[in-house]
Backbone bond lengths (Angstrom), bond angles and torsions (degrees), N, CA, C in turn:
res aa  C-N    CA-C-N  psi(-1)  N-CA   C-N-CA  omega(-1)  CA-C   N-CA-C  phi
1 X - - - 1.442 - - 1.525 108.85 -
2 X 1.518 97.93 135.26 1.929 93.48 -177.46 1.340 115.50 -63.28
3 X 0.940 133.96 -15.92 1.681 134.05 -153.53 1.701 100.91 -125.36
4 X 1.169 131.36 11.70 1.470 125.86 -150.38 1.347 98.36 -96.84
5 X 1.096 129.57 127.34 1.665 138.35 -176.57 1.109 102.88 -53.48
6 X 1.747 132.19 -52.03 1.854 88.68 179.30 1.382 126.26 -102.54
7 X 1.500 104.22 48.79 1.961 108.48 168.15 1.825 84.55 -109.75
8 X 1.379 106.04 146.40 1.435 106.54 172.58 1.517 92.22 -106.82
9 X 1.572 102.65 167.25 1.609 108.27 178.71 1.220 95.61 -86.63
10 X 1.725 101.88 164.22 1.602 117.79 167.25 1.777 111.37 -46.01
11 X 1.096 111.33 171.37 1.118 123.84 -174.18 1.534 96.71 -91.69
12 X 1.222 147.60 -40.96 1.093 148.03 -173.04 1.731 103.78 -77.82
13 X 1.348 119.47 -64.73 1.795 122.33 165.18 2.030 91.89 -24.08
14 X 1.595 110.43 -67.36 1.539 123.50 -151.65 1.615 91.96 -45.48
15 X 1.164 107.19 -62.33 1.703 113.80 -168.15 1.659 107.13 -74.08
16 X 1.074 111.68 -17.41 1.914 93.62 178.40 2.114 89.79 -93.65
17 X 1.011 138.42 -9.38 1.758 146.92 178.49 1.643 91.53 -78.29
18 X 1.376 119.98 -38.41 1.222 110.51 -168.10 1.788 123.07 -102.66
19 X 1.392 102.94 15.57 1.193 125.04 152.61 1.565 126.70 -58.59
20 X 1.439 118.48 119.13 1.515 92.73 -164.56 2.172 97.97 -81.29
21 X 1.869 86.08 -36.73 1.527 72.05 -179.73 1.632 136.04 -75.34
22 X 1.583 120.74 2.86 1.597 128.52 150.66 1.170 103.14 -56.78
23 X 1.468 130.14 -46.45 1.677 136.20 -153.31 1.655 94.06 -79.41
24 X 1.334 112.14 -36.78 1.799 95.17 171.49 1.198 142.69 -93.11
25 X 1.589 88.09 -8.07 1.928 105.28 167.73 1.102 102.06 -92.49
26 X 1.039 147.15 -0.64 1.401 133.53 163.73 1.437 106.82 -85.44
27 X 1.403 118.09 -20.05 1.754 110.68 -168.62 1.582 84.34 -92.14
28 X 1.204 131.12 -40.36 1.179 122.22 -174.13 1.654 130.30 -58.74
29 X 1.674 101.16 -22.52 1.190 103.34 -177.36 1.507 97.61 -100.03
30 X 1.115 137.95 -24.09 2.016 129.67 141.85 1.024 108.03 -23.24
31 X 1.377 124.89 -65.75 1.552 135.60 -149.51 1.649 101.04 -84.13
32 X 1.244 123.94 -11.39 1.847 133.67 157.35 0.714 106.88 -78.95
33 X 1.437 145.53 -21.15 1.330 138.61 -148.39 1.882 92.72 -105.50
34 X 1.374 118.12 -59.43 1.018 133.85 178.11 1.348 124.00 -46.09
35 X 1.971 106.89 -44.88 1.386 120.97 -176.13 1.272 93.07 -56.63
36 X 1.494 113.54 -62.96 1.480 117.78 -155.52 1.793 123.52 -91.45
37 X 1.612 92.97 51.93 1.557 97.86 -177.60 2.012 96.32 -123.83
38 X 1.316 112.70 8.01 0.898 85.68 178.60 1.840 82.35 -144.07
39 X 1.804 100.31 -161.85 1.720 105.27 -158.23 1.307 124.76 31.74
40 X 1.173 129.37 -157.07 1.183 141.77 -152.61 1.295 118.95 -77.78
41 X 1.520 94.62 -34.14 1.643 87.91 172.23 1.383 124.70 -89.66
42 X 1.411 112.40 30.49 1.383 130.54 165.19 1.223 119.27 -81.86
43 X 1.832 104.76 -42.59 1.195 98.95 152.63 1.410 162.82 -74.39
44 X 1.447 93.17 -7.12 1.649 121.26 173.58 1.195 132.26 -47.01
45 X 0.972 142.94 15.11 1.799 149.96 -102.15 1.956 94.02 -63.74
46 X 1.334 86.06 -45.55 1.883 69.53 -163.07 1.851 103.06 -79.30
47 X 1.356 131.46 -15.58 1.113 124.82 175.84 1.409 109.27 -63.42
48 X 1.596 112.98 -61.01 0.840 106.17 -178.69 1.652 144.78 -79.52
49 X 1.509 104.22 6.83 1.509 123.71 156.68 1.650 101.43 -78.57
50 X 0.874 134.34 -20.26 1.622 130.31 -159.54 1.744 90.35 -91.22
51 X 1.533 120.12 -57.16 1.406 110.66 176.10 1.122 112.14 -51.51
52 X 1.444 125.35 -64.37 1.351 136.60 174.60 1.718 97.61 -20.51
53 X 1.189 105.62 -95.72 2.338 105.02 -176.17 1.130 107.27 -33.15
54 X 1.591 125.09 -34.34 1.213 102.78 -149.20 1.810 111.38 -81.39
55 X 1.598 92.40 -35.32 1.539 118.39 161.01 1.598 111.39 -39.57
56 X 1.306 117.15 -38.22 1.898 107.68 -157.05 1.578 76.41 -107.18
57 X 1.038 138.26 -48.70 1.314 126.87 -179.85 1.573 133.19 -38.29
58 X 1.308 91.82 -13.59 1.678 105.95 168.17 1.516 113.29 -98.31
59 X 1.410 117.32 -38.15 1.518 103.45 -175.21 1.837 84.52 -76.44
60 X 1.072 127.33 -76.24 1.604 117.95 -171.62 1.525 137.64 -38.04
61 X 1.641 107.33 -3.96 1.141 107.00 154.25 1.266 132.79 -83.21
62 X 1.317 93.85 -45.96 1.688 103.35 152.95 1.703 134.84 -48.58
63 X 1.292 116.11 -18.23 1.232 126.98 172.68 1.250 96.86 -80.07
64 X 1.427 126.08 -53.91 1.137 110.96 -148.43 1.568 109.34 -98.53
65 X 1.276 126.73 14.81 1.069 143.32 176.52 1.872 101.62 -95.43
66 X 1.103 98.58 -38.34 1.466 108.46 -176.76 1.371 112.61 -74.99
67 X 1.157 134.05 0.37 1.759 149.40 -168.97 1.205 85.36 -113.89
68 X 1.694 133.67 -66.57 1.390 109.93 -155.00 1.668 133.57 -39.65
69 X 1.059 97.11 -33.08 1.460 85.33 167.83 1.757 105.36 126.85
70 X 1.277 101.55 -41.49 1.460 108.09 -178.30 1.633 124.01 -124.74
71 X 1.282 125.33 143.24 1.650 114.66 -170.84 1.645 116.38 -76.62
72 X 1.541 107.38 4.50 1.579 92.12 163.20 2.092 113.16 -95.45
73 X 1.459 92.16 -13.14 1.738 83.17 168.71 1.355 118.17 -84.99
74 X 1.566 112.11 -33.21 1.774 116.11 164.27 1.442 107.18 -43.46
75 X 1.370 125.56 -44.18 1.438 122.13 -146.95 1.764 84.15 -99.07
76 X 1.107 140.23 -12.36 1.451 139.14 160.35 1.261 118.74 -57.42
77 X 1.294 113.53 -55.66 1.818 141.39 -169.17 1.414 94.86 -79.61
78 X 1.381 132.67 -54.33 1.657 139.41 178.93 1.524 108.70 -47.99
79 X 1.535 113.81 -54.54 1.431 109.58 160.32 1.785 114.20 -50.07
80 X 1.358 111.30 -70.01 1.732 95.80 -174.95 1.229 119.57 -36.69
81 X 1.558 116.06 -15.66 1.438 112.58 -156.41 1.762 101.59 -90.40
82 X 1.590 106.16 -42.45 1.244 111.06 151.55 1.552 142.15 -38.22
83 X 1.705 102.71 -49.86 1.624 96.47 156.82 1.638 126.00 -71.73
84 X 1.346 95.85 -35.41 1.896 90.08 164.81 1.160 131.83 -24.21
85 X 2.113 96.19 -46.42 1.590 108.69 -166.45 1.746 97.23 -94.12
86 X 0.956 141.76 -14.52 1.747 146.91 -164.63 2.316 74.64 -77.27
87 X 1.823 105.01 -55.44 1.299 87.20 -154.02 1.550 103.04 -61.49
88 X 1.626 112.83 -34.56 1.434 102.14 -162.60 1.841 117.06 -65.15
89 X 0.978 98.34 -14.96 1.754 122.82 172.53 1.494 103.39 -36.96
90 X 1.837 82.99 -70.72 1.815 105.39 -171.34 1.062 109.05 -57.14
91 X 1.357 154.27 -32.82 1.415 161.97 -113.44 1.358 98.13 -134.58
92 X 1.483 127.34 -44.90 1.831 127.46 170.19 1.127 107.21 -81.74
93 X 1.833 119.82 4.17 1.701 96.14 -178.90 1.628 96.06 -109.69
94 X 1.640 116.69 -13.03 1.548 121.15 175.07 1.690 97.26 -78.13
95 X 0.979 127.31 -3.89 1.843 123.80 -149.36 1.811 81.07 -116.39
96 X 1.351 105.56 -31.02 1.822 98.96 -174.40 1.884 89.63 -89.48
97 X 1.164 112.25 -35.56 1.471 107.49 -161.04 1.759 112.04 -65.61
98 X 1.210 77.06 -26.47 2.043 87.76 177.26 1.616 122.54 -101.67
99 X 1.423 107.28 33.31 1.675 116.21 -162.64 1.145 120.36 48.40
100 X 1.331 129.15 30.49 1.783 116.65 164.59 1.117 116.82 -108.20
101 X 1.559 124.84 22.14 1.630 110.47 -174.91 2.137 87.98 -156.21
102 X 1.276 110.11 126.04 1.409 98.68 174.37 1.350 104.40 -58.89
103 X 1.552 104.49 -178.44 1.414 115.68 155.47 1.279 137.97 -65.94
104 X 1.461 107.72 -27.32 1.099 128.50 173.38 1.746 113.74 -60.65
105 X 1.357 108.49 -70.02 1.409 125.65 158.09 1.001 131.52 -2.04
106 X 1.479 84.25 -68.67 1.603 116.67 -163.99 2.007 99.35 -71.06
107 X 1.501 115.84 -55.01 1.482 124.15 157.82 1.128 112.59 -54.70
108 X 1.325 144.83 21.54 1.672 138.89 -174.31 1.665 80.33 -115.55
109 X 1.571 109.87 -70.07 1.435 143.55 -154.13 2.232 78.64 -48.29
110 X 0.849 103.15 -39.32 2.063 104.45 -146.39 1.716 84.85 -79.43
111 X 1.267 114.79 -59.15 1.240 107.45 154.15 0.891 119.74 4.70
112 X 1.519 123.24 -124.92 1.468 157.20 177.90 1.507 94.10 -36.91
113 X 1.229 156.59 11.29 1.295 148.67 -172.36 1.306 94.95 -120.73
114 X 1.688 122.84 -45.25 1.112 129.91 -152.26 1.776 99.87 -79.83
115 X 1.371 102.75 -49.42 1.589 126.88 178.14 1.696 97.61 -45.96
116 X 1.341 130.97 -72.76 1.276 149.30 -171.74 2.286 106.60 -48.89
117 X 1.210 92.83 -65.88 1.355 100.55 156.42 1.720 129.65 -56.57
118 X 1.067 132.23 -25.34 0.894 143.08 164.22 2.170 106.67 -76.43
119 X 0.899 120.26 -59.55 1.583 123.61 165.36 0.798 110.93 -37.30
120 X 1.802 119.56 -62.03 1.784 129.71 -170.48 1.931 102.96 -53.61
121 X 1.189 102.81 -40.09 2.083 110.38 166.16 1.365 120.46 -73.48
122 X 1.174 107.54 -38.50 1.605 90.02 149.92 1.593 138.38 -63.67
123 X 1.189 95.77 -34.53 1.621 94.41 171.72 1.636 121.95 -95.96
124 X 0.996 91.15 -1.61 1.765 104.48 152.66 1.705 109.58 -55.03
125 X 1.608 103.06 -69.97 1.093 136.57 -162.66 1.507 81.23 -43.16
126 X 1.350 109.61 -98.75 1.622 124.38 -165.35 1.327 109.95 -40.46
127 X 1.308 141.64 -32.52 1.540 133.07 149.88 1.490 127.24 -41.05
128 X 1.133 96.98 -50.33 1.942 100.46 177.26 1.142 115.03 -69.88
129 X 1.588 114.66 -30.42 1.352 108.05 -175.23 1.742 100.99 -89.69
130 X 1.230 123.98 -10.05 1.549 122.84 -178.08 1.392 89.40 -71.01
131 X 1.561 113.50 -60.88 1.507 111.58 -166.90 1.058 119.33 -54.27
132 X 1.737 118.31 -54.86 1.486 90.24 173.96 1.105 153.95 -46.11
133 X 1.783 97.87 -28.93 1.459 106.13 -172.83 1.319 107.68 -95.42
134 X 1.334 128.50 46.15 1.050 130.19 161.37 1.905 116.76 -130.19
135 X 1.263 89.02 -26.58 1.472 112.52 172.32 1.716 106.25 -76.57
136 X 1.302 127.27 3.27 1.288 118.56 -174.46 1.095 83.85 -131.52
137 X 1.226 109.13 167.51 1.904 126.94 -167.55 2.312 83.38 -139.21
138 X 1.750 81.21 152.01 1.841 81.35 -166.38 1.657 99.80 -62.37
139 X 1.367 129.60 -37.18 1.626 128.42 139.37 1.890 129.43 14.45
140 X 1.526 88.72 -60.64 1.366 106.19 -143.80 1.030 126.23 90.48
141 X 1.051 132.26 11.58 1.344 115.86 -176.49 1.542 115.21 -102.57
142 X 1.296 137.71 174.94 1.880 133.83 -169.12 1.615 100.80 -75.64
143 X 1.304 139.44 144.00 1.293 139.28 148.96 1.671 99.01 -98.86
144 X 1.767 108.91 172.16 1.460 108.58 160.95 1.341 119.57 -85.53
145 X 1.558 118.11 143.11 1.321 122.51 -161.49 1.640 102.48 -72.44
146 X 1.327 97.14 137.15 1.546 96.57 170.97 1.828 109.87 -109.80
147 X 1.238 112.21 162.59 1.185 147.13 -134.95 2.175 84.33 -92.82
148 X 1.306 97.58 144.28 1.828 99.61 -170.44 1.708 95.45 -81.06
């Protein structure tokens, strides 16, 4: 059983679970899923498929940035994951602009986007600076990049 207390997860599952910002794009793209099952923008089909991707497109970039293997493809995929959230931004302020999302909502939704996006730059941050300093020798000179 996948979930059964005494199988432990992979070590790779363990460390992308222990991400705080996977752990909030995933609630975030729940919390799209939910917003947009009811009113109007239920009926929207392509708006509300566009929030919908744009929502999972952030925790899944991050997953899959987190598999590659090395912190300059994380920090590749971490960016997409960032424009994901710039689009999902745009998409709750056309979804408020056209009466389907209060104001309120819509400031809950910007929130939690802003918070999540802001994390995904932090761990930008701390990647580049891991990499470099591993990619430099006290010398100066290039080492081979190792793996995050």
């Amino acid at each position: 059983m996948p979930n059964s207390p005494n199988k432990s997860p992979s070590a790779s599952s363990s460390s992308l679970e222990n991400l705080e910002c996977w752990q909030q794009a995933k609630k975030l793209a729940v919390d799209m899923y939910h917003m947009s099952t009811n009113g109007n923008l239920h009926q929207d089909d392509i708006l509300r498929d566009q929030l919908r991707k744009s929502a999972i497109s952030i925790a899944s970039h991050i997953a899959c940035g987190r598999e590659q293997g090395s912190a300059s493809a994380f920090i590749q995929f971490l960016g997409s994951a960032k424009g994901s959230a710039a689009e999902l931004r745009t998409q709750l302020a056309i979804s408020r602009d056209v009466g389907y999302l209060s104001e309120g909502d819509y400031l809950d939704f910007e929130d939690k986007i802003n918070r999540i996006s802001a994390m995904i730059g932090g761990l930008i941050r701390a990647l580049k600076k891991r990499l470099q300093n591993k990619t430099e020798s006290p010398s100066g000179t290039q080492r081979e990049q190792v793996s995050p």
